[in-house]
Backbone bond lengths (Angstrom), bond angles and torsions (degrees), N, CA, C in turn:
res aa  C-N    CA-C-N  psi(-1)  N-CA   C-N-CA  omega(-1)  CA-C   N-CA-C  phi
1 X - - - 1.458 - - 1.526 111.64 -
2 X 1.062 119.26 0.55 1.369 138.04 -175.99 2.041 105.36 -55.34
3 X 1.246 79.84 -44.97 1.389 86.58 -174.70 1.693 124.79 -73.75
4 X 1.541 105.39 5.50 1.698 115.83 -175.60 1.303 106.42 -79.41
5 X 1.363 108.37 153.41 1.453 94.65 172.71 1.820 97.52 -126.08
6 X 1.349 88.69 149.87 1.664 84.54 176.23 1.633 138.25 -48.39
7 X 1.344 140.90 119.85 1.411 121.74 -160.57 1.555 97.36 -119.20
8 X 0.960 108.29 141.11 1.594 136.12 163.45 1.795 116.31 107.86
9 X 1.542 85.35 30.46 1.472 96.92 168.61 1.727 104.12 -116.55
10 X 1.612 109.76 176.07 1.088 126.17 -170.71 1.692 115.09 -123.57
11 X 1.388 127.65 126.83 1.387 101.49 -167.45 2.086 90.20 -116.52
12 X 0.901 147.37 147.46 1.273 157.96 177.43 1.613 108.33 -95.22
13 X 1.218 116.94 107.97 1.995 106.76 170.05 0.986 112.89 -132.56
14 X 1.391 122.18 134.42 1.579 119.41 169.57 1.377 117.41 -119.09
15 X 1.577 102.07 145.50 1.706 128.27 -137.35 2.015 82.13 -127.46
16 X 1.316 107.31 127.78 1.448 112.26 167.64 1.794 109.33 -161.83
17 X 1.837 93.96 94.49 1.576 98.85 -156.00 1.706 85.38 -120.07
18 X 1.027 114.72 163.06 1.633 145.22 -169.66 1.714 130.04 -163.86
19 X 0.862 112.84 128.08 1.585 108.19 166.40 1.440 114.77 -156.81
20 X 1.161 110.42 -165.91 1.817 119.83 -169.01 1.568 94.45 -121.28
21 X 1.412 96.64 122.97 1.885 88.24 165.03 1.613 95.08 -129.43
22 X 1.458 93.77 175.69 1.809 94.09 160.42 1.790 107.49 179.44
23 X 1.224 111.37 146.52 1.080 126.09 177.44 1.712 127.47 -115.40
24 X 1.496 102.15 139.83 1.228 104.30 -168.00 1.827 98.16 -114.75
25 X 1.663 106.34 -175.96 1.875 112.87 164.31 1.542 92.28 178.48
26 X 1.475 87.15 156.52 1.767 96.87 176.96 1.993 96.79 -155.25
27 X 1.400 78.15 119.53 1.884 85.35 167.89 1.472 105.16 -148.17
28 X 1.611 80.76 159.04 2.071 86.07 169.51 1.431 117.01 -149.75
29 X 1.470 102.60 144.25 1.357 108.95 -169.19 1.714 112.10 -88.25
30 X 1.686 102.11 134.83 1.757 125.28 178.68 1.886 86.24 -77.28
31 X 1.691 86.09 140.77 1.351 88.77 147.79 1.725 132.80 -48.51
32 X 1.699 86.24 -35.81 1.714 92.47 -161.78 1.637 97.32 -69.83
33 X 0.952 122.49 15.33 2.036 126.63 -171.33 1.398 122.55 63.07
34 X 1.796 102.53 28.97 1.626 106.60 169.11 1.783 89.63 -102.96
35 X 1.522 96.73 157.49 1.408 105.92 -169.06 1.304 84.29 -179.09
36 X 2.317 91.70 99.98 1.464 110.54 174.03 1.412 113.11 -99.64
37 X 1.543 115.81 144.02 2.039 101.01 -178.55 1.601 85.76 -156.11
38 X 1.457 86.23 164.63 1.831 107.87 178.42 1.496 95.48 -131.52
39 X 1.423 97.45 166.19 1.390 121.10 170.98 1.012 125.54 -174.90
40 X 1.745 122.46 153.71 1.332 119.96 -161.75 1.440 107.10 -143.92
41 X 1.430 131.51 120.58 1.496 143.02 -161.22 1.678 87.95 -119.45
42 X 1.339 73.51 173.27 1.802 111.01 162.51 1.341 106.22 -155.56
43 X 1.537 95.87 168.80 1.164 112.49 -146.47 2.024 99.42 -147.81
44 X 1.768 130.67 115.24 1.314 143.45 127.81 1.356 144.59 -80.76
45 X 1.076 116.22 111.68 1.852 103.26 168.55 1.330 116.65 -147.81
46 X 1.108 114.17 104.09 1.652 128.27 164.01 1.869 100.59 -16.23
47 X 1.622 76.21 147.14 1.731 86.96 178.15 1.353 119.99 -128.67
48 X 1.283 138.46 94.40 1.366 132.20 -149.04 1.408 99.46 -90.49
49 X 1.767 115.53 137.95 1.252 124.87 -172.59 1.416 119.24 120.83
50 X 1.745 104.89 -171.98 1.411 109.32 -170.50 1.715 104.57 -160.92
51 X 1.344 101.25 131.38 1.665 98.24 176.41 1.699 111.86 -65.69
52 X 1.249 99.28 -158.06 1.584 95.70 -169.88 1.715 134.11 -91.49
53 X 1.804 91.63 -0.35 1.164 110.80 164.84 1.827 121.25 -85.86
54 X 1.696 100.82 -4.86 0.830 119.25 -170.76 1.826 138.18 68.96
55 X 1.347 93.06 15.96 1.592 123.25 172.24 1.839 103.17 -59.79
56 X 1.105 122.40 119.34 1.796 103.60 173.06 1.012 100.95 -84.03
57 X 1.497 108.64 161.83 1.388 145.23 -160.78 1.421 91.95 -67.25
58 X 1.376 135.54 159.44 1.374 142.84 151.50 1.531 115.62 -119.00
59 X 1.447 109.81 142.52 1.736 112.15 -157.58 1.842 114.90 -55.16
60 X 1.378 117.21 137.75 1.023 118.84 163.97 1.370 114.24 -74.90
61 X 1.783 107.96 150.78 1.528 110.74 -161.25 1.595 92.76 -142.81
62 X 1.365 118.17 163.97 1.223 126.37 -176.84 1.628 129.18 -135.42
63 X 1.457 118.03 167.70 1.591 94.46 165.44 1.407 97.19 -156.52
64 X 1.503 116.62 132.91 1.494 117.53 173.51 1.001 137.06 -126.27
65 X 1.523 137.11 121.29 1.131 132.24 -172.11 1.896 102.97 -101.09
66 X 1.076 106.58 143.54 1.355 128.86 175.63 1.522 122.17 -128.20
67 X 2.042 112.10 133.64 1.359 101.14 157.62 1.265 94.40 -157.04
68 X 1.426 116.44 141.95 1.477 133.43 162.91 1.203 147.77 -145.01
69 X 0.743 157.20 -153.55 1.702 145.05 160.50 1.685 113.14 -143.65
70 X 1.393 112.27 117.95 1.534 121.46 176.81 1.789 103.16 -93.27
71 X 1.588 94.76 144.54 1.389 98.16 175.97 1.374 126.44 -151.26
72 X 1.187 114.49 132.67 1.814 123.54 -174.23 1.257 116.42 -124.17
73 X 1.537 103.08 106.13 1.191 96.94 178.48 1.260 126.23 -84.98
74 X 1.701 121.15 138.70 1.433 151.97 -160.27 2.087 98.79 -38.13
75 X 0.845 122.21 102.42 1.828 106.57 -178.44 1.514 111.18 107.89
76 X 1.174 125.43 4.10 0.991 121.97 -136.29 1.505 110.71 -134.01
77 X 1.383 145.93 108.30 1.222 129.88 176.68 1.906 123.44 -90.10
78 X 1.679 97.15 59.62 1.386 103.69 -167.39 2.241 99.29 -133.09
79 X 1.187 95.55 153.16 1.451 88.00 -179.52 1.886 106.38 -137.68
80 X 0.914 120.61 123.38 1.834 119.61 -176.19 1.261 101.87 -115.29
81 X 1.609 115.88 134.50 1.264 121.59 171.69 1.738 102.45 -133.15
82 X 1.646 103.24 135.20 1.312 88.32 179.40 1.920 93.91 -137.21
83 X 1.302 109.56 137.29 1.928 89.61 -172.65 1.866 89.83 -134.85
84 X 1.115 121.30 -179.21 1.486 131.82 167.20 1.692 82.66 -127.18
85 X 1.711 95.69 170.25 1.474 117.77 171.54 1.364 113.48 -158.31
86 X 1.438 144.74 169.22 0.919 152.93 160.56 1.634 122.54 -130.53
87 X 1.344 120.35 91.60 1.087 122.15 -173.39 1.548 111.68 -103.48
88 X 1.690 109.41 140.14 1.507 94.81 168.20 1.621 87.55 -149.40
89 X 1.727 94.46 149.16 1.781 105.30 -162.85 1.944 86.45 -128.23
90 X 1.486 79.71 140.09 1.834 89.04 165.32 1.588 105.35 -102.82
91 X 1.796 109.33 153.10 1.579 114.85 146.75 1.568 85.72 84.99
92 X 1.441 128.07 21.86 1.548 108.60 165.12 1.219 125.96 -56.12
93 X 1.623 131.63 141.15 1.637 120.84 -177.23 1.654 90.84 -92.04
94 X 1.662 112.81 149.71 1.629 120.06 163.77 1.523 97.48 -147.63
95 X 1.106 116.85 -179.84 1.683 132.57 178.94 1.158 94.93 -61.05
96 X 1.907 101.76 135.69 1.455 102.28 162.46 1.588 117.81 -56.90
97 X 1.308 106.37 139.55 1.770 106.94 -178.71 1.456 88.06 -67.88
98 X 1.502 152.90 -52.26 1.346 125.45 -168.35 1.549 110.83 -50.40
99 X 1.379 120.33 146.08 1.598 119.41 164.04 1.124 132.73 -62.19
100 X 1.754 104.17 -44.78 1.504 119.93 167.48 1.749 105.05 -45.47
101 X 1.216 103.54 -73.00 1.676 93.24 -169.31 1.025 128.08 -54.05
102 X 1.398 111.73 -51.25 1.725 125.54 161.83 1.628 107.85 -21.09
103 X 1.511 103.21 -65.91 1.643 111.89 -157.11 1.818 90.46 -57.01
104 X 1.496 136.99 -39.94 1.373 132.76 159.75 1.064 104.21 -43.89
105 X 1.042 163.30 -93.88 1.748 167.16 -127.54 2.057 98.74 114.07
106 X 1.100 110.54 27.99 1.796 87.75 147.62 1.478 135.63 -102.46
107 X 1.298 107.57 152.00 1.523 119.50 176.12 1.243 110.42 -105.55
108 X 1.162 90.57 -169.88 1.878 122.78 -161.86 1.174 113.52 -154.29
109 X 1.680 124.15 153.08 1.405 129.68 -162.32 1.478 96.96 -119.04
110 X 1.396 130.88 85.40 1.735 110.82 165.78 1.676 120.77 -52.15
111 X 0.903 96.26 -177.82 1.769 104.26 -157.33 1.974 96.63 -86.13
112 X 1.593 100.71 -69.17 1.822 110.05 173.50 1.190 114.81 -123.98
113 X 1.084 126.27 147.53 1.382 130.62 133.24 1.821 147.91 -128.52
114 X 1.128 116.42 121.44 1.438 121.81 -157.18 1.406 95.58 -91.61
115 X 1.144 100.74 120.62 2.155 116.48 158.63 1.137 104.75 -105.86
116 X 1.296 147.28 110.83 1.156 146.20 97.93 1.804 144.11 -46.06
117 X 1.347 98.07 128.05 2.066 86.11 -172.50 1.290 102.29 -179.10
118 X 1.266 135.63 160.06 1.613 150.92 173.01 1.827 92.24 -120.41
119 X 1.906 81.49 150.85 0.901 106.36 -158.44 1.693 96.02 -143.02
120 X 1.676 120.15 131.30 1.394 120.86 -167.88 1.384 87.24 -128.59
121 X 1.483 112.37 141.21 1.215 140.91 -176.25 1.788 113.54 -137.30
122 X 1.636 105.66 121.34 1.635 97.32 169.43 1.542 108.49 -148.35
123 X 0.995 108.97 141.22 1.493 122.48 152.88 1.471 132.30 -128.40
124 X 1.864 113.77 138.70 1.123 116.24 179.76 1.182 118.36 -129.84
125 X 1.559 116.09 -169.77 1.834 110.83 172.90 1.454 73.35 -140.76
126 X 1.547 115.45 125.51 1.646 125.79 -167.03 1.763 97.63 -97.88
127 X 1.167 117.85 -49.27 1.205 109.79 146.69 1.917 112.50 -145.53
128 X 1.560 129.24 -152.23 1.556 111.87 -155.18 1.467 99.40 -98.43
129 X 1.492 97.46 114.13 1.823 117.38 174.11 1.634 96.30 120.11
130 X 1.664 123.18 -18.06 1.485 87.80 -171.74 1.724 92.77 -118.89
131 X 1.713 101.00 144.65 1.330 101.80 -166.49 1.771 90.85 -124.89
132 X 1.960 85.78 152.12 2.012 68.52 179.55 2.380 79.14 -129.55
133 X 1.466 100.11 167.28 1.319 119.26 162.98 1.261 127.32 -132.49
134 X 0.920 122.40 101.05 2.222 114.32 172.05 1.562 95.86 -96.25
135 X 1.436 83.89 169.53 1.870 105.48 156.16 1.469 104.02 -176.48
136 X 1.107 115.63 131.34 1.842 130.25 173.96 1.612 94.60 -99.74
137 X 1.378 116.35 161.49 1.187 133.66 164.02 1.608 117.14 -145.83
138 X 1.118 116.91 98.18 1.497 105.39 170.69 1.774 127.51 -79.55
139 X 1.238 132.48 139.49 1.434 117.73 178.08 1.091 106.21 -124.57
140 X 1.226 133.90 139.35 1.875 138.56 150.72 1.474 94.79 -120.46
141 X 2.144 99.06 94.80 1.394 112.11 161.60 2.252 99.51 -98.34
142 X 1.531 83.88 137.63 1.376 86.78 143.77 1.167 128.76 -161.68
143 X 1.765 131.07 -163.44 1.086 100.18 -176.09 1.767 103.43 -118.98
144 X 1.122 103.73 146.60 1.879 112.54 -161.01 1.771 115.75 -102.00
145 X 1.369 81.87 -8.50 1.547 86.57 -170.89 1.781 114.57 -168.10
146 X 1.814 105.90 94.13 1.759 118.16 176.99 1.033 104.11 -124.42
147 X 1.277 95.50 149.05 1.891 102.96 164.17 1.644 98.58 -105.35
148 X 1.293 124.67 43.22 1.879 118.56 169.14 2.479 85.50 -131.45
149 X 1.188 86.55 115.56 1.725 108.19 -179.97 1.605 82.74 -56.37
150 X 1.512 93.89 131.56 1.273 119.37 149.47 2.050 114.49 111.17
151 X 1.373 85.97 -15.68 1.681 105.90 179.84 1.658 109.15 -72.79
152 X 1.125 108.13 -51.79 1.681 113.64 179.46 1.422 104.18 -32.88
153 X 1.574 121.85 115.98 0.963 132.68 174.19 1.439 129.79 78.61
154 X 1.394 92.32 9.05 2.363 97.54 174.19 1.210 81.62 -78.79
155 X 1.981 92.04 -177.03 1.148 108.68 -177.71 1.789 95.66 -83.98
156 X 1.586 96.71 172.52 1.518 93.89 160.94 1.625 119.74 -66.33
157 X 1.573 116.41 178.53 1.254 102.48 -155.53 1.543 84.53 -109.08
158 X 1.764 137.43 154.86 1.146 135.87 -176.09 1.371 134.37 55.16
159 X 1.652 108.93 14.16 1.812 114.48 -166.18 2.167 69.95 -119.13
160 X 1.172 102.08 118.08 2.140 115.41 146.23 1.533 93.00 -50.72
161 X 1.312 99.32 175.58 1.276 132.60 -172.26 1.609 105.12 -114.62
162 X 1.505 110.78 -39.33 1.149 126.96 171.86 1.500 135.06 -141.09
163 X 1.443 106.37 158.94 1.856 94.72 -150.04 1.479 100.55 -160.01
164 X 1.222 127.05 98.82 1.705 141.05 -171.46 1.741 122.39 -124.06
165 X 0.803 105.51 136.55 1.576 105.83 -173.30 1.680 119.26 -133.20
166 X 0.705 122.64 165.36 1.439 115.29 172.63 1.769 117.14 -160.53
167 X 1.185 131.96 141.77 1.288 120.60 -170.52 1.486 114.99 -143.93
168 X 1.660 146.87 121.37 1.435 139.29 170.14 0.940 120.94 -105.70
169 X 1.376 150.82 118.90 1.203 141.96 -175.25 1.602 102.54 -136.24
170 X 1.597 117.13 144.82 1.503 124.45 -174.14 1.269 117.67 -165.48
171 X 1.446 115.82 125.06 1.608 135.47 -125.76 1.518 76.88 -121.00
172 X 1.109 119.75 137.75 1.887 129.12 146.77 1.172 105.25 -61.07
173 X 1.715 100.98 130.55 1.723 109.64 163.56 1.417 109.70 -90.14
174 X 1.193 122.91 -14.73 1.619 127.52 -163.13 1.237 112.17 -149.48
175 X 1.803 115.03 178.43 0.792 99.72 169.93 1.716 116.86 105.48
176 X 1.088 138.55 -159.13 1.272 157.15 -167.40 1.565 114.52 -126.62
177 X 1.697 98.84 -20.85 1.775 102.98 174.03 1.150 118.88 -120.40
178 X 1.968 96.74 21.28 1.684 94.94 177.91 1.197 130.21 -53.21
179 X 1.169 131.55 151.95 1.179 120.23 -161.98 1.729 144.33 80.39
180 X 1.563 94.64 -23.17 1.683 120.03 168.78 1.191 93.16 -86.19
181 X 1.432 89.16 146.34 2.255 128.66 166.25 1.030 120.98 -152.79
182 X 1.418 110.60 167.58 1.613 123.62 -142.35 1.793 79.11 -161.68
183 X 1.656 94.11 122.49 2.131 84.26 154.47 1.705 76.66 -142.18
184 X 1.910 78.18 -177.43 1.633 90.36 172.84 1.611 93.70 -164.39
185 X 1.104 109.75 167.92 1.427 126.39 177.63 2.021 142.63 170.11
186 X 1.038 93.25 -162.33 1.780 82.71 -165.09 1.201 116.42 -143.61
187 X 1.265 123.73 138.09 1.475 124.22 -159.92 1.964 104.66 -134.64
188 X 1.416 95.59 122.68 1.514 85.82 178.76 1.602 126.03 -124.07
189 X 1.224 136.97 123.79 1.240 133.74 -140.54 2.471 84.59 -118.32
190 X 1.128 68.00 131.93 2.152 76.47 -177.96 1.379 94.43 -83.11
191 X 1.633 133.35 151.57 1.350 146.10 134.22 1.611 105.99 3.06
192 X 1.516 99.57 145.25 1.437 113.90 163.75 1.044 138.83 -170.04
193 X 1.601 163.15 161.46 0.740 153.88 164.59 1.836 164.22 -57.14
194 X 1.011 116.16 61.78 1.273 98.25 -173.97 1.235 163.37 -14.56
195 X 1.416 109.50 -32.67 1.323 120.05 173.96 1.733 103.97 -151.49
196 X 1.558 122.46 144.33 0.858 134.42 156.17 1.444 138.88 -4.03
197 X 1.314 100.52 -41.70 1.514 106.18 165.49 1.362 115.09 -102.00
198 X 1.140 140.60 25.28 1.415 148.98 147.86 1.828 94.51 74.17
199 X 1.244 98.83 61.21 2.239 86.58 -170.56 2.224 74.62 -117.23
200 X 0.910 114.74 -21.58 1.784 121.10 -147.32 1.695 80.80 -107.09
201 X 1.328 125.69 96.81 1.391 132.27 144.95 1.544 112.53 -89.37
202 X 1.703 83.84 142.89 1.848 87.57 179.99 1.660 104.96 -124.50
203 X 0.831 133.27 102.92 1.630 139.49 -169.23 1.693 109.04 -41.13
204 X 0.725 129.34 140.68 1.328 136.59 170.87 1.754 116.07 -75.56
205 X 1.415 106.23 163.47 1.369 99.52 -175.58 2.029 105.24 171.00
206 X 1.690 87.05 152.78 1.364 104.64 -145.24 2.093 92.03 -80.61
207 X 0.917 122.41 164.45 1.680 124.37 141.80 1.306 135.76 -128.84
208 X 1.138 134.50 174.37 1.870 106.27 176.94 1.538 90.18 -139.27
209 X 1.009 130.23 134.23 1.419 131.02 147.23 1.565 118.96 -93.98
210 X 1.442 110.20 163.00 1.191 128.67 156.48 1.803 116.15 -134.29
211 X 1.660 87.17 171.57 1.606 105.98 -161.89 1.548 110.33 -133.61
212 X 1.358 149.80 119.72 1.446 129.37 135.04 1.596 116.02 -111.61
213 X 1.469 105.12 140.89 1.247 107.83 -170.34 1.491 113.92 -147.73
214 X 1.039 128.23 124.74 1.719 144.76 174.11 1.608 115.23 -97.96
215 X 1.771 95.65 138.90 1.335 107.67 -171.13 1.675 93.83 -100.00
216 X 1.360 132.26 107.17 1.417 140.12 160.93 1.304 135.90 -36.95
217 X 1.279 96.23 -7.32 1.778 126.78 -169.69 1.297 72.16 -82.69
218 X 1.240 148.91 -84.97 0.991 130.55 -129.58 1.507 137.04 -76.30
219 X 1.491 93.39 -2.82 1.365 109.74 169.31 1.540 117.42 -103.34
220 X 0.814 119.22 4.00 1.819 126.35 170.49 1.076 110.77 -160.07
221 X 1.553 161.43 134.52 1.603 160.60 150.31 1.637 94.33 -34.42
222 X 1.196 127.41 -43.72 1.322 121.96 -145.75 1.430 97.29 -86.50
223 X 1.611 115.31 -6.82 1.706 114.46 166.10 1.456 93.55 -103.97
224 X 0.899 137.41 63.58 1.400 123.10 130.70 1.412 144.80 -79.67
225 X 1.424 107.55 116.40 1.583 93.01 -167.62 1.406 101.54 135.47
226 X 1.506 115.36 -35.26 1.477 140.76 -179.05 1.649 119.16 -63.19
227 X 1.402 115.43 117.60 1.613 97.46 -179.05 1.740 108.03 -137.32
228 X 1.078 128.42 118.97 0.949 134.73 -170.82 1.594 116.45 -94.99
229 X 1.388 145.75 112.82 1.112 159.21 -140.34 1.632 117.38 -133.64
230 X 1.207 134.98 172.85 1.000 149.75 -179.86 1.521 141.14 -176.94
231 X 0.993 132.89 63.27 1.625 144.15 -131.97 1.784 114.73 -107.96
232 X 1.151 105.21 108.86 1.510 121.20 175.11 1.139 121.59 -92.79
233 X 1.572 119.27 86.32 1.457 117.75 172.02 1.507 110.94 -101.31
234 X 1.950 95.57 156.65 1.363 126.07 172.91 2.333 94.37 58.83
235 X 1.561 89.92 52.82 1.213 118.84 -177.46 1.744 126.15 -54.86
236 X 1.201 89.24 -27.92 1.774 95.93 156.48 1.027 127.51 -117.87
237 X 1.146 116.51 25.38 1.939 136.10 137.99 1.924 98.47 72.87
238 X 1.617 106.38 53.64 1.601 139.86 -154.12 2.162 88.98 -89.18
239 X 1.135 77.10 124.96 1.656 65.34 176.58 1.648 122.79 -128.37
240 X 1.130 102.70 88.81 1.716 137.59 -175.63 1.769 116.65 -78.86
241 X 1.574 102.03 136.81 1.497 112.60 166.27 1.481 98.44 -81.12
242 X 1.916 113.45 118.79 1.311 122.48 174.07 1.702 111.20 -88.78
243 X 1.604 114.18 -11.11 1.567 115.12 170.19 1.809 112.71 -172.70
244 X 0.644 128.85 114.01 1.818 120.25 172.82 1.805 95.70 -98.07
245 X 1.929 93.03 170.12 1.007 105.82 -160.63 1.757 97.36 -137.11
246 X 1.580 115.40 -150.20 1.484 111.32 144.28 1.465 109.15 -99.63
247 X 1.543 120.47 -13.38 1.252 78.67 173.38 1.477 108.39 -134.33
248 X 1.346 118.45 37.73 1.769 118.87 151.52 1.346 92.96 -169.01
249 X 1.517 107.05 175.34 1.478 135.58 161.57 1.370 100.28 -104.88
250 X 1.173 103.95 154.08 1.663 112.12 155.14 1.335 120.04 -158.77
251 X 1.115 97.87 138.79 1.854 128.08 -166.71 1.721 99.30 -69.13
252 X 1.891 97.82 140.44 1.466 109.15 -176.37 1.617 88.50 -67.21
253 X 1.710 85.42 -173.53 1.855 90.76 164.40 1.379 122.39 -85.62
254 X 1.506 126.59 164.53 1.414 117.51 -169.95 1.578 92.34 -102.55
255 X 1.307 107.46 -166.55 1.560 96.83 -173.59 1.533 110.61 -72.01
256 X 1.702 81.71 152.01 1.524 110.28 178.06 1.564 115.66 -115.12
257 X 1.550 104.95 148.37 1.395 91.89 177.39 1.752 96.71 -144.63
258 X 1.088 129.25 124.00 1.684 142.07 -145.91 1.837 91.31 -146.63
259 X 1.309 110.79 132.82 1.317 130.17 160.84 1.216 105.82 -90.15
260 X 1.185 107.14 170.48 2.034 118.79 168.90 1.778 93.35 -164.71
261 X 1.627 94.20 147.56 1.429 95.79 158.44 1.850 94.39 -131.65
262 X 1.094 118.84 161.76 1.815 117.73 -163.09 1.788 86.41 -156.74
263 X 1.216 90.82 140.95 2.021 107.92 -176.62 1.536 83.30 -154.28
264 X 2.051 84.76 114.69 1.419 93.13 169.10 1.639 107.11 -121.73
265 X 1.530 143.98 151.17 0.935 158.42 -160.56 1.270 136.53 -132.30
C-alpha cells in the first residue's frame, strides 16, 4: 500500500520556466528547380503538472537538425519535397509505466528521446481541375535515455513507425458543374505503442475520406471568393483503436460528416 497516495487533498505548485531558443536554414534554388537547404531549430515548452510523487514536471526541450531537397519541375504544375531529420527532445511526459498510477491519470518525464525519419511530400495538377497529394513519413523514435529499467531503447510510446496518405480531388471547368468537386482519399497510420515499455500494441489501420465542394463564384460574381464544402471522414464508418494506455483504450471517431462555408478575399 506503500504506493497510495493520499486522495482528497490539494497540493498548490508554482512553475516559472524560460529560456532562449533560436532557429536558423540556408537553401538555394538550381535553375533546373532543385533547391537543396538544411536547418536547425530548437525547441521549449512548459509542462504543467506533477508526477505522483508530486515533483512538477520541468519543460520539455528539443533539438533539430534538418536536410532536404524541394523540387519543381521546369513546365510543370507539380512540387516534390523530400528531407531527412534528426530530432531528439528531453523531459517527454508518457503514462506512468506503473498500472496502478497510470489507471489514476499520472505521468512521468523520461530522460531523451531521439526521432529520426524522412518524410516525402508531393503535389500535382495531373491534368486542368484534377489535383492529386501524397506524403509518406517514416519514424525511428526511441527512447535513449530513462531512469525506469527496461525503457532504454523501446520505441517511443504513441509515435507509428509509419504514416502515408494520399488525396484526389477534381473541380469541373465547364459545363453545367462548373465549378463543382468531388475528391476522395486515404490515410494510413502504422502500429504503435502505448506505453513505454512496448507491452500496449495498438494495430494500425487504414481510413478513407471523402469531399464535395462548390465554388459560389460561379453562380453570381458577387460570390466570389465563396466556397462551399462538405467533408466525410473515416468514410466507411471503420472502427479502430486510435491509442491504448494502462488504463483504457479509446476508439478513433466513426464517421463524420461537417459542412464549411470559407470566403476568402
Amino acid at each position: 500500500m506503500g504506493d497510495e497516495r493520499p486522495t482528497g487533498t490539494q497540493t498548490r505548485t508554482r512553475q516559472d520556466d524560460e529560456a532562449f531558443t533560436y532557429r536558423t536554414g540556408l537553401g538555394y534554388v538550381f535553375n533546373s528547380g532543385f533547391a537543396p537547404y538544411f536547418s536547425y531549430s530548437e525547441s521549449f515548452e512548459p509542462v504543467a503538472g506533477t508526477d505522483f510523487s508530486g515533483k512538477p514536471f520541468v519543460p520539455t526541450t528539443g533539438q533539430q537538425y534538418e536536410v532536404g531537397i524541394k523540387y519543381q519541375p521546369p513546365g510543370y504544375k507539380a512540387f516534390i519535397t523530400l528531407s531527412a531529420f534528426h530530432l531528439t527532445q528531453q523531459n517527454l511526459v508518457t503514462p506512468d509505466p506503473d498500472p496502478r498510477r497510470a489507471a489514476l491519470g499520472f505521468s512521468v518525464q523520461i530522460g531523451e528521446a531521439l526521432v529520426r525519419g524522412i518524410e516525402l511530400e508531393g503535389k500535382a495538377s495531373l491534368t486542368e481541375g484534377l489535383d492529386l497529394t501524397t506524403a509518406y513519413a517514416y519514424l525511428d523514435a526511441k527512447i535513449t535515455q530513462s531512469n525506469a529499467p527496461g525503457e532504454q531503447g523501446n520505441r517511443l510510446a504513441l509515435t507509428p513507425e509509419h504514416q502515408a496518405s494520399a488525396w484526389l480531388d477534381y473541380t469541373f471547368q465547364g459545363g453545367a458543374l462548373t465549378g463543382f468537386g468531388l475528391g476522395g482519399g486515404v490515410c494510413y497510420v502504422g502500429e504503435l505503442f502505448g506505453d513505454t515499455t512496448n507491452s500496449l500494441e495498438v494495430p494500425s489501420y487504414p481510413l478513407f475520406d471523402a469531399a464535395v465542394h462548390y465554388d459560389l463564384g460561379k453562380v453570381h460574381q458577387s460570390l466570389e471568393g465563396a466556397r462551399l464544402a462538405v467533408n466525410l471522414s473515416n468514410l466507411l464508418d471503420r472502427e479502430y483503436l486510435a491509442q491504448c494506455d494502462f488504463a483504457n483504450c479509446e476508439y478513433g471517431d466513426r464517421r463524420t460528416i461537417y459542412a464549411s462555408l470559407r470566403y476568402n478575399w
